[in-house]
Each structure stands twice: as structure tokens, then as C-alpha cells.
N, C-alpha and C positions, 0 to 999 in steps of 0.2 A: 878787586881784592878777593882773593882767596877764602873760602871759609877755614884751611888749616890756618890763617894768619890775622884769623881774629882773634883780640883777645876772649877768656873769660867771661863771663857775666858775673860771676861772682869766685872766689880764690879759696873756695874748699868746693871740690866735684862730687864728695860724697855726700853732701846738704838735702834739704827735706826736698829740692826739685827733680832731683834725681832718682830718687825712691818715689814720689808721686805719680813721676812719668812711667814708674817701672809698673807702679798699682794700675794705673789707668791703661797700659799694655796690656794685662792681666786679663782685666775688666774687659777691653775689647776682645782677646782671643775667646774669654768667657762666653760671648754672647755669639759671636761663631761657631764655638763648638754649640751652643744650642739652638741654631737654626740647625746645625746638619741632623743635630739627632729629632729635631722638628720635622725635617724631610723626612726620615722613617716615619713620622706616622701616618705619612700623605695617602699611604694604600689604605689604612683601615679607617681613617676622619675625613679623608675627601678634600678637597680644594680651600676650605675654611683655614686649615695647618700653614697655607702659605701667606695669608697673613701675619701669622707670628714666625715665617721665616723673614718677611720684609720688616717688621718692627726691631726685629734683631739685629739684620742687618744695617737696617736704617742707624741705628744707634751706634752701631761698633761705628760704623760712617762717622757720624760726627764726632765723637769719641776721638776716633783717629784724627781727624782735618783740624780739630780743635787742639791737639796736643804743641803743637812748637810757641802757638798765643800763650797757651796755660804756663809754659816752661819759663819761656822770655817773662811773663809776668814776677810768675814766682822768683827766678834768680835775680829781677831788679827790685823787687820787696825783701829778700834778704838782704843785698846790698844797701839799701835807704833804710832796711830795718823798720818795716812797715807792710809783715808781709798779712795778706787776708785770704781768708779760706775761698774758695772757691762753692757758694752755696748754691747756685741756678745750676749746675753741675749734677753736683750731686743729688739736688733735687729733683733734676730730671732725669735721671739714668736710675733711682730708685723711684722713680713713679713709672719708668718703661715699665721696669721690672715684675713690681707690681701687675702692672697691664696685661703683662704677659703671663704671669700668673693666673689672674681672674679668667682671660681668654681660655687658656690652656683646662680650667676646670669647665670651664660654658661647653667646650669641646668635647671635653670625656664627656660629661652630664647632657650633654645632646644626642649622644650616639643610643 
């Protein structure tokens, strides 16, 4: 079977999984574009920067591979009308964050 010839998961496409999938796209380009501007600082901090290019990367990573589970979740908790936030999610991708924050200060404050 086809995937044009599956139905739906749920019968309105504009619903909260489709704007979630669209945030958490976001969210990953987000964390690419700040490994790349993480590469720029590789000449003046030295090898330590590409650490916080692989935590970034690392995360847009799972971010991505985990997006079709979070979606299929979502659209059949709207349909049963039983839908639950996603909180190890977003707990972990605001603790990278974080991470990469405190890193990224250890790094100026080291030089």
C-alpha cells in the first residue's frame, strides 16, 4: 500500500500535530544553524567548540528520527481524544540547551 493511499490519522490536517511537527522543524534547523556559527569560533577557542557542534548536532539528530513516532502519537491522541504532552522531549532538548549554554560560557571564560 501506497502512502498516497492511506487514510488520515485524524480529519482536520491543520490540528495541533501539524503545527508541533512544524515547531519541532524549527527547533531542529535552530540547533544547525548553531553548530555552524559554533564552527566560526573553532579558530579563536580551539578544539573544545566542537563539542558544542556535536551536542547540537547530536540533538537536531534525534529531534529529526524522533519526529514521525511524536506525529503518529499525536494524531491518534487526537482521534481517541486523549492527547498528552510530550514532556522527556521537551525536557531534554531544554536541558541540551541549557548545556550548551553553560559550555559556550566555560569557553569564552576559559580563553
Amino acid at each position: 500500500m501506497s502512502s498516497a493511499a492511506r487514510p488520515p490519522l485524524h480529519r482536520d490536517p491543520g490540528l495541533q500535530p501539524e503545527r508541533t511537527v512544524m515547531s519541532w522543524g524549527r527547533t531542529t534547523l535552530s540547533l544547525c544553524v548553531a553548530a555552524l556559527v559554533f564552527l566560526r569560533w573553532l579558530p579563536h577557542y580551539g578544539a573544545v567548540v566542537l563539542a558544542m557542534v556535536v551536542v547540537s548536532l547530536l540533538v537536531a539528530g534525534c529531534i529529526y528520527a524522533t519526529q514521525r513516532r511524536r506525529y503518529s502519537v499525536a494524531s491518534r491522541g487526537i482521534t481517541a481524544e486523549r492527547l498528552r504532552a510530550d514532556v522527556v522531549a521537551v525536557l531534554a532538548t531544554s536541558g541540551a540547551v541549557l548545556g550548551l549554554g553553560v559550555l559556550g560560557i566555560l569557553v569564552v571564560l576559559g580563553q
